[in-house]
C-alpha positions as CSV (number, residue, x, y, z in Angstrom):
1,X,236.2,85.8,153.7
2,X,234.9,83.4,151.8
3,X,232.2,83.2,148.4
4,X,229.6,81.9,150.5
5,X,230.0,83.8,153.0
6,X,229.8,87.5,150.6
7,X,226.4,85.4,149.6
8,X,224.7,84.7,153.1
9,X,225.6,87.9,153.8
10,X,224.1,89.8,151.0
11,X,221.0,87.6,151.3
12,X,220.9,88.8,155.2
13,X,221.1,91.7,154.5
14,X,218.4,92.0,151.4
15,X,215.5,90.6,153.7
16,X,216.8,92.6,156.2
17,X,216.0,96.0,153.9
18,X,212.7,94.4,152.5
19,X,211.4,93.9,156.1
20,X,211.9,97.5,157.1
21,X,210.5,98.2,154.0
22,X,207.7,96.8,154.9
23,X,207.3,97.8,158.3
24,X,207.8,101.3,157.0
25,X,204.6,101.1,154.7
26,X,202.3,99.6,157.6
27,X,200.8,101.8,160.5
28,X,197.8,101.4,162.9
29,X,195.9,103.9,163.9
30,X,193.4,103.5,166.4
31,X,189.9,105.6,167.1
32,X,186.0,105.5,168.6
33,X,183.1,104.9,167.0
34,X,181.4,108.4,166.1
35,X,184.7,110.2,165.5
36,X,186.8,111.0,162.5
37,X,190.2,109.4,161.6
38,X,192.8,110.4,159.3
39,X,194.7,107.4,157.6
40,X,198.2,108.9,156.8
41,X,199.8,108.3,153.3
42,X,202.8,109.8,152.0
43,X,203.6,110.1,148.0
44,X,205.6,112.2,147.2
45,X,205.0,113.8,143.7
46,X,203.6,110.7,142.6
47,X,199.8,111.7,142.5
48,X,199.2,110.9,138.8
49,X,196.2,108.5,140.4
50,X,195.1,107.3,143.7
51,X,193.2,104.8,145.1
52,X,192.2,104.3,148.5
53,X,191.1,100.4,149.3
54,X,189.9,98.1,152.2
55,X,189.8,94.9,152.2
56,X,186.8,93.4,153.6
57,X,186.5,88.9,154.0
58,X,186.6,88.1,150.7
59,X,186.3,91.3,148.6
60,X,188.1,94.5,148.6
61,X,186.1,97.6,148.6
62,X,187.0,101.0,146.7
63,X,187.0,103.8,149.6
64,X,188.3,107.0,147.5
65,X,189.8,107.4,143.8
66,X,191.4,110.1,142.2
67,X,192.4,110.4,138.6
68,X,192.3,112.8,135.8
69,X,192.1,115.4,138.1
70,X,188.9,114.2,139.1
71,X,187.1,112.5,142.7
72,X,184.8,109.8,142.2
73,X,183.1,108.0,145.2
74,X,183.7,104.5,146.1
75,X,181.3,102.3,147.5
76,X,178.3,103.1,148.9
77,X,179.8,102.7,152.1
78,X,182.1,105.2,151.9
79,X,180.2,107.9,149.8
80,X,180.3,111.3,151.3
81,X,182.3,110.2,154.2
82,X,185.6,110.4,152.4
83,X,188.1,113.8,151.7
84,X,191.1,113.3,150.0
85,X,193.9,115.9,150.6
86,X,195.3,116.0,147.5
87,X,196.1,119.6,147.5
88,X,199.0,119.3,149.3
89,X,202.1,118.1,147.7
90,X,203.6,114.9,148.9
91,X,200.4,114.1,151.2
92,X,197.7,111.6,149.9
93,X,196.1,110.9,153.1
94,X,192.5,110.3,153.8
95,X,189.6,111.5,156.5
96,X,186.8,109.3,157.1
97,X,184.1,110.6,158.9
98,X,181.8,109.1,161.6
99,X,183.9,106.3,162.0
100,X,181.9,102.4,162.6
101,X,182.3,99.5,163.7
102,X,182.4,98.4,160.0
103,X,185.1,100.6,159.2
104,X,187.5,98.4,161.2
105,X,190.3,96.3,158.8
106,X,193.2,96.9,156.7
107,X,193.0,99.6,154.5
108,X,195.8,100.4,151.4
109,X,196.6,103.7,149.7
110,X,197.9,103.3,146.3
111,X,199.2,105.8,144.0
112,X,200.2,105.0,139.7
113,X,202.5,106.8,137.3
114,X,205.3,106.9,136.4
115,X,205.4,104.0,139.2
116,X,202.9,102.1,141.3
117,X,203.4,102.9,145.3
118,X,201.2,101.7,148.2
119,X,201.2,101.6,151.9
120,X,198.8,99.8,154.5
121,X,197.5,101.1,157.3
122,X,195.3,99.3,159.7
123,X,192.1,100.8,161.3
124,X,191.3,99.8,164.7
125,X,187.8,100.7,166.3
126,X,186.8,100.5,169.8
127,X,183.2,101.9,171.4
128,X,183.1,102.4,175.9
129,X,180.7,100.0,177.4
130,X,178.3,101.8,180.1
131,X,178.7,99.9,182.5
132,X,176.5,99.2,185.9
133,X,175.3,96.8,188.4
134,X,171.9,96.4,190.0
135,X,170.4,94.0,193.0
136,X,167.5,92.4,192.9
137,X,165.7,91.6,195.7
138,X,162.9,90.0,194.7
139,X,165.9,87.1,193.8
140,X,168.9,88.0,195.8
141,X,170.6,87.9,193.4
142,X,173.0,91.1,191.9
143,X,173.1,91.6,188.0
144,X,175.9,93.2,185.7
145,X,175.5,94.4,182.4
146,X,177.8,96.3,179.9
147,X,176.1,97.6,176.9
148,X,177.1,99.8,173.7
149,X,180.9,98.3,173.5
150,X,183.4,96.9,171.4
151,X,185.6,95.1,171.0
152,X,183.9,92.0,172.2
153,X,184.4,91.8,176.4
154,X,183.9,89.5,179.3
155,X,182.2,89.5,182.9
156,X,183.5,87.8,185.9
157,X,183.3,88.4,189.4
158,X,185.3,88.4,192.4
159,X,185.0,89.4,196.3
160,X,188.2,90.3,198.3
161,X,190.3,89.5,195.0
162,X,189.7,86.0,194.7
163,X,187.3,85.4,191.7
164,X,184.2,83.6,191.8
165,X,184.5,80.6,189.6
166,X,181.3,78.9,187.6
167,X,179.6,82.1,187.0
168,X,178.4,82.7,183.2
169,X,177.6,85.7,181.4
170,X,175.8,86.1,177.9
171,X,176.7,88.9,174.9
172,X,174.6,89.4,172.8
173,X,175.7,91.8,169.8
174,X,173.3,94.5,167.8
175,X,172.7,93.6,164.3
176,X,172.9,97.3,163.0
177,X,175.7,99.1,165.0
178,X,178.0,95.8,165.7
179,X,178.3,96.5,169.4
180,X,178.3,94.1,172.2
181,X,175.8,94.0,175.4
182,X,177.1,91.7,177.9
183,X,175.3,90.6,181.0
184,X,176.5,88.6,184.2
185,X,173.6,87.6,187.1
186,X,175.0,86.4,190.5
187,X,172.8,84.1,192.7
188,X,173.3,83.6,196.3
189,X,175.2,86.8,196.6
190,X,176.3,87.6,200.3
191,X,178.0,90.9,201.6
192,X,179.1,92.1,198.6
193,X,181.2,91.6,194.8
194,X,182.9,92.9,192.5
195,X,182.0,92.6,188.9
196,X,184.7,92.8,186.7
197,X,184.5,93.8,182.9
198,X,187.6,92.5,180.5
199,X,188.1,94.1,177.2
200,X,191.5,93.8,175.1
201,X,193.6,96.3,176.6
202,X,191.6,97.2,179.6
203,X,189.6,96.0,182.9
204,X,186.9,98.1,184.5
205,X,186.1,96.8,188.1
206,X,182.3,97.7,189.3
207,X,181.9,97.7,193.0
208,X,178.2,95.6,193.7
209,X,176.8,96.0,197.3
210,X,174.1,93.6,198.1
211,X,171.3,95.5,201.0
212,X,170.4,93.4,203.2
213,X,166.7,94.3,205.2
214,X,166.0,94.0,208.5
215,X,163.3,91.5,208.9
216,X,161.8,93.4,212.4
217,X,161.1,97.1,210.2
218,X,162.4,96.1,206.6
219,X,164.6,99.1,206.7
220,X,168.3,99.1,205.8
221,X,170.9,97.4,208.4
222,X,173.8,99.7,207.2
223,X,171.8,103.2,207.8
224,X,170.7,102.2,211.0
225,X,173.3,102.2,213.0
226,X,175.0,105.3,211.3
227,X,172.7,108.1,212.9
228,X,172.5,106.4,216.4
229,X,175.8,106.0,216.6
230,X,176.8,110.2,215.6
231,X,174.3,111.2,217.9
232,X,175.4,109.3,220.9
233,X,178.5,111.2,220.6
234,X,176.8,114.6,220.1
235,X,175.0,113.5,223.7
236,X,178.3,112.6,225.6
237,X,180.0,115.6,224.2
238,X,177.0,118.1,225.2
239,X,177.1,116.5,228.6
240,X,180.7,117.3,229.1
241,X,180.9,120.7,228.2
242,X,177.8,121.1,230.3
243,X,179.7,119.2,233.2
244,X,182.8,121.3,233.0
245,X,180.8,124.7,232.6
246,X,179.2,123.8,236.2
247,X,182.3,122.9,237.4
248,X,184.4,126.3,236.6
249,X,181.4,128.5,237.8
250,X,181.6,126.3,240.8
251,X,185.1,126.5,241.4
252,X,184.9,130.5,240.6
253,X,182.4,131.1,242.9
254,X,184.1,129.3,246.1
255,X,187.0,131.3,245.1
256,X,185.4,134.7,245.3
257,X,184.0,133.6,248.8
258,X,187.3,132.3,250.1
259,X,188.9,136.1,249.3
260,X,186.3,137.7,250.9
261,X,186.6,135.8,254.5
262,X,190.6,136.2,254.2
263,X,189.8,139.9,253.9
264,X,187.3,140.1,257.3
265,X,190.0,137.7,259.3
266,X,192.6,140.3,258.9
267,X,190.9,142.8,260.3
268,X,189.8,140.3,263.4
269,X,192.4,137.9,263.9
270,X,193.6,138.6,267.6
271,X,196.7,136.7,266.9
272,X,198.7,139.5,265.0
273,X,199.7,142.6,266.5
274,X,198.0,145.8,265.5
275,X,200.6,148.5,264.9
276,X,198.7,150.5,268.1
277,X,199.6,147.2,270.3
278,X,203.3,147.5,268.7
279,X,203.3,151.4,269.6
280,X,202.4,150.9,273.3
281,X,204.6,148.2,273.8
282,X,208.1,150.4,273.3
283,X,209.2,153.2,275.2
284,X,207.0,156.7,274.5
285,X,210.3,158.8,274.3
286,X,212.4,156.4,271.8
287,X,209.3,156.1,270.0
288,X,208.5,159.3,269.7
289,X,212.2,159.9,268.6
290,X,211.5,157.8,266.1
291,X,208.8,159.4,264.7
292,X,210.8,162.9,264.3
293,X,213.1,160.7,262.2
294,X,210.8,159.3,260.2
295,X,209.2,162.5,259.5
């Protein structure tokens, strides 16, 4: 092996370490606005100071410091929405509380003596939309909105999975709280749509029927077949059991009149022999030699 070769190969091998390095001192966590979030940072002994930072455009804001055994707030931001857990050795994470919008970015925990440390850690945010469609009859036309969200979103719609091109939505984002309202009208709307809302990371489909009226009575077309239609067969089926419940007494009653004629034919059918017509037809000496047996 040759010099150059030991030298690429020590040089591969020094990025290689400083890049896991540096993934190893960057994590993301991710959380909702309203909740509390704890950013992770691991010391060691090294807890001589620390400073907790976020960088923010062009400045870079003081979240939490600790030195000389003392907290002091950071910006005004930040003040009484921090706790440090110090107490704990080899832990120098932070909690921030009643997480923002404005909370979202980079943030870096530092610690000094003997030896300056420091790892990032970036802070995602994300807020629901509530979501919901409404038609409009007056217009005809159906109308999605999605308010109270972030990140920023999109509307489109789409009917039996095809999406329908050309139609625009607005946003519109709150001044104070950073979220997003998004809202999507569809003219000319016929059956029905789907609106669709896209977010990073997730798409929430809203299922927009359009009512049509009846022009006659101005009453819904869908609900007006529905009743008609269950008791029809409520009619036929009370028919039928009516139908067979005639025809079993029917067939009961010719039965019990049948038996009862059998019955009187036997005792006057002429064409069997009584056993008084059997008797008298045999001698009165065998048969009464036959009786003695019998007996």
């Amino acid at each position: 092996m040759t010099r150059c070769t030991v030298m690429w190969l020590r040089i591969v091998t020094f990025l290689t370490g400083l890049l896991i390095g540096c993934l190893a001192n960057q994590s993301t966590v991710q959380t909702f606005v309203g909740m509390n979030v704890l950013l992770p940072c691991s010391c060691g002994e090294n807890r001589g100071r620390i400073v907790w930072e976020t960088k923010k455009k062009t400045e870079t804001l003081v979240c939490h410091e600790y030195t000389a055994d003392k907290d002091s707030a950071g910006d005004p931001q930040f003040t009484n929405r921090t706790h440090l857990f110090r107490s704990e050795t080899g832990n120098c994470s932070l909690q921030l509380f009643g997480v923002t919008v404005a909370d979202e970015g980079q943030y870096t925990c530092s610690t000094f003596k003997p030896y300056r440390t420091h790892q990032t850690i970036n802070l995602t945010v994300m807020a629901n939309y509530a979501a919901s469609c409404t038609n409009k009859s007056s217009s005809g036309e159906l109308v999605c909105e999605a308010s109270g969200g972030y990140p920023k979103g999109k509307i489109y719609w789409q009917r039996d999975g095809q999406r329908i091109p050309s139609v625009p939505f607005s946003s519109h984002r709150d001044a104070s709280s950073l979220l997003y309202n998004l809202t999507s009208n569809l003219k000319e709307s016929r059956g029905y749509a789907e609106c669709v809302l896209q977010i990073p990371g997730q798409t929430i489909t809203i299922n927009c029927s359009e009512i049509t009226n009846s022009p006659s009575t101005g009453e819904h077309n869908v609900t007006i077949g529905v009743p008609i239609g269950v008791i029809f067969i409520i009619l036929i089926a009370a028919l039928a059991v009516c139908v067979l419940h005639v025809y079993c007494r029917k067939r009961k009653t010719m039965e019990g009149t049948g038996g009862a004629g059998s019955g009187n034919g036997n005792e006057t059918d002429g064409t069997e022999e009584s056993p008084l017509q059997e008797v008298e037809g045999k001698d009165p000496v065998q048969t009464e030699f036959t009786n003695e047996r019998e007996t």
